[in-house]
C-alpha positions, 0 to 999 in steps of 0.5 A: 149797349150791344149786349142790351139791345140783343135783350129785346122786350125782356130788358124792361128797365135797362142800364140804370146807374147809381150815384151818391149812395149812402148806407142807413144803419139801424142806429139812424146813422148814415155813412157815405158809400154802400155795403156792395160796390154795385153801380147800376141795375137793369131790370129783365122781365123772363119766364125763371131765375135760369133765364134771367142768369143766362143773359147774366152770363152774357154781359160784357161787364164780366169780361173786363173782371166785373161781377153781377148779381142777380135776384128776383123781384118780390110782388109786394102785396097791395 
């Protein structure tokens, strides 16, 4: 929670958990579980990708052998 914090502002959507995830398949079948083992999400608002990787780079989770992804929010159009 420490780590968050320190996020300020940029943290826009912090520390959102994933429960029950379930994978559609292009065939319409569903199977219980996801593709990645990812648990949950925060969303930072920052001026680039480096940015964004630095505070990545700073989250205890990865100090008890965890991993993050990071990727860009696409606009969709209106």
């Amino acid at each position: 929670m420490e780590w968050l914090s320190s996020l300020g502002d940029a943290a826009v959507s912090p520390a959102n958990p994933l429960k029950d995830t379930r994978t559609v398949n292009p065939d319409g079948t569903v199977n219980a579980g996801g593709i990645t083992t990812m648990s949950g999400y925060t969303i930072v608002e920052v001026d680039s990708m480096d940015a964004a990787l630095t505070i990545a780079k700073a989250c205890p989770f990865l100090e008890v052998g965890g991993s993050l992804e990071v990727s860009e929010l696409m606009k969709m159009p209106s």
